[in-house]
C-alpha positions, 0 to 999 in steps of 0.5 A: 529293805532299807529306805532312806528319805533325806531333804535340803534346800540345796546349794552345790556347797550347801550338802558337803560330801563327807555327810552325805558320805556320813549317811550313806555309812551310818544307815546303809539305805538299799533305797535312797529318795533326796528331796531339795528345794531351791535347787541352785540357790536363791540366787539361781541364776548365777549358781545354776552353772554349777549344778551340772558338776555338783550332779555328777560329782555325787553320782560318781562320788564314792559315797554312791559307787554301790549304787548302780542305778540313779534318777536324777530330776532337776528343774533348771528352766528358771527362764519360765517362770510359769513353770520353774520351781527350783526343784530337785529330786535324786533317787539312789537304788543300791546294786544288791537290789533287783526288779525295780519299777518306776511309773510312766505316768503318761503309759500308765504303767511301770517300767524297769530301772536301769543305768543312770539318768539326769532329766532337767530343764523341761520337766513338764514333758518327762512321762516319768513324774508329775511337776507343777508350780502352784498358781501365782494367785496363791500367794500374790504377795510374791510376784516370782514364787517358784513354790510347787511339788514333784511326785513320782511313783515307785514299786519295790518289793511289790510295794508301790508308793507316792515320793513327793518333793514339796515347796510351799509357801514362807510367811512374808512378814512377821508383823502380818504373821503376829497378828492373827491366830493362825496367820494368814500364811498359814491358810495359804500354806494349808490351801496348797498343801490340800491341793497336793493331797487332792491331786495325788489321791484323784481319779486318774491313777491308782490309790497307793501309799505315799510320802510328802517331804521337803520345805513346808515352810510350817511355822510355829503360832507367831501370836501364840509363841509371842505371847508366851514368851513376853507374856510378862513384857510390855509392848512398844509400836512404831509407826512408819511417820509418812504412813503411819504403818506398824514397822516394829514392835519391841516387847521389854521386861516390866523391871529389870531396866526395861529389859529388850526381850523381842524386836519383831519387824518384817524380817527381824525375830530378835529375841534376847535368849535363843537357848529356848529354840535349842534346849531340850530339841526345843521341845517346850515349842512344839505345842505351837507347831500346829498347822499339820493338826488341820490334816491329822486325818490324811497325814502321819508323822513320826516325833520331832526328837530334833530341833527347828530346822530353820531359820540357821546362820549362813556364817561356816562359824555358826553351825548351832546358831539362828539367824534373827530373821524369823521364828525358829520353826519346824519348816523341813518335815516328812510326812505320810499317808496312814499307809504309808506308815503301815509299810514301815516294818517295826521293830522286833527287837531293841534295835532302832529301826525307824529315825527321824532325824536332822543332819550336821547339827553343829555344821553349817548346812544353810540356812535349813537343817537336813532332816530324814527318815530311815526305814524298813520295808518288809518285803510283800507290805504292800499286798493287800491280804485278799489279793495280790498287788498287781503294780510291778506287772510290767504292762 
């Protein structure tokens, strides 16, 4: 079985067919998982109205005319703001594969998936997925976080596994990020993300294997990463003159005239040489990717052979180029159970079965880079060896 777990922050004109198209054609997923956060846009509520179109446009597209069942989970409802998450959550199932099985977390049981079906607006009362929005005092900066996770449970070959969409919390300023190491948001981010764990892995459902993709919005170490690459500049502060509040830092080469190497305010991350992000993958950066390290004991994941996913121009002419907003990072990831990773067939030969990559490197897809991950499932993985695994058992 080939599995194929792609993910975007997703406006309708941000994923153009021809990739997905590209994807599709490339990896031939039998089983195909698409995870967006901030579905609609940022500004939502004047995009929402496209939605319904961009939705059934991909659903009858022929990228997907092999693909003869679908679920389709979008979280439209942005007039709750206790509820809405701007979530969205699409699931392709190839026609070649028979006795599917999703979970009715209500039922407690799996049921056969057939035809295709579009959920949307109130979430919270579909038995098929558990969706929450994490609480406001999570992240208090942020009045209207729309921040949360999605999960819904699958069984295929007698395989059952977690598929959770995941949105967490950004990091407010990047003055607040600099100071400390880690930052601040990184211990919000780190207390959200043990929440989700938690919750999937309580008392109430069966233990199964699982996957946690979508915008963990991960930075790298900011003071670290500032420190390395200014370890030779000198530091200016400016101060707001009402409130005496740092409002920007701006580091200089000691010689060569003084040279600007890095203006850091709020929303600004201006450094003079952005070839540093995206040389070699960014590889010489990913000593400073370290908040997945808190949960090395709950959560694997494969090498980043890609560079940072965000934060990319939103100019159509600037595909490769990073906005000066904040520090390039690894926000966009996919994540698993230890396993889950045991599920994923190796290979046997040269072939390269598993990847782990990004989408339309060149091309501007938003301010995020897709990234997925395209696998093989042997068939019974998930048995354990004393006894049959009994998830598909229609109840």
């Amino acid at each position: 079985l080939r599995t194929l777990f792609p993910l975007h922050s997703l406006l309708p004109h941000h994923l153009p067919f021809i990739h997905l198209h590209w994807v599709v054609h490339a990896h031939k997923p039998h089983f195909m998982a698409l995870h967006c956060q901030e579905f609609g846009g940022k500004n939502y509520e004047a995009s929402m109205s496209h939605v319904d179109k961009f939705v059934k446009e991909l659903l009858s597209s022929d990228a997907m005319k092999d693909y003869n069942r679908a679920r389709v989970y979008l979280d439209e409802n942005y007039k709750s703001q206790e509820h809405f998450t701007a979530l969205g959550s699409f699931y392709f199932l190839h026609e070649s594969l028979k006795n599917i099985y999703q979970f009715d977390f209500k039922a407690k049981k799996y049921k056969k998936v057939t035809g295709k079906e579009i959920y949307s607006d109130t979430l919270e009362s579909t038995p098929m997925l558990e969706k929450e929005k994490f609480p406001q005092d999570y992240f208090p900066e942020c009045k209207w976080s729309r921040k949360g996770f999605i999960r819904t449970r699958w069984c295929i070959t007698d395989c059952a596994f977690d598929l959770v969409n995941i949105h967490l919390f950004h990091d407010a300023s990047n003055l607040i990020a600099w100071e400390t190491s880690p930052s601040v948001y990184s211990g919000i981010r780190h207390k959200a993300l043990g929440y989700v764990l938690d919750r999937i892995i309580d008392q109430r459902f069966e233990k199964v294997s699982y996957f946690v993709f979508g915008d963990f919005n991960f930075r790298l170490d900011a003071k670290a990463v500032v420190e390395t690459l200014c370890a030779k500049a000198t530091m200016q502060t400016i101060r707001a003159a009402d409130t005496n509040e740092v409002v920007k830092l701006i580091f200089r080469e000691s010689d060569n005239d003084r040279k600007v190497m890095l203006q850091l305010e709020k929303k600004l991350f201006d450094y003079f040489n952005q070839d540093v992000f995206r040389d070699n993958n960014g590889t010489a950066l990913l000593e400073f990717d370290r908040e997945l390290s808190v949960f090395k004991d709950r959560l694997y994941e494969l090498d980043i052979s890609f560079p940072p996913s965000y934060p990319y121009s939103e100019d159509s002419s600037q595909g490769r180029q990073y906005m000066n907003t904040r520090c390039p990072a690894w926000c966009d990831r996919i994540l698993m159970s230890h396993s889950a990773k045991e599920l994923i067939l190796k290979s046997e030969n040269d072939e390269k079965i598993v990847i782990y990559d990004h989408i339309g490197p060149n091309v501007c897809m938003g301010d995020h880079k897709p990234v997925f991950l395209s696998f093989r499932i042997a068939a019974g993985a998930g048995k354990p060896i004393a006894n049959v695994h009994k998830c598909c058992v229609v109840q």
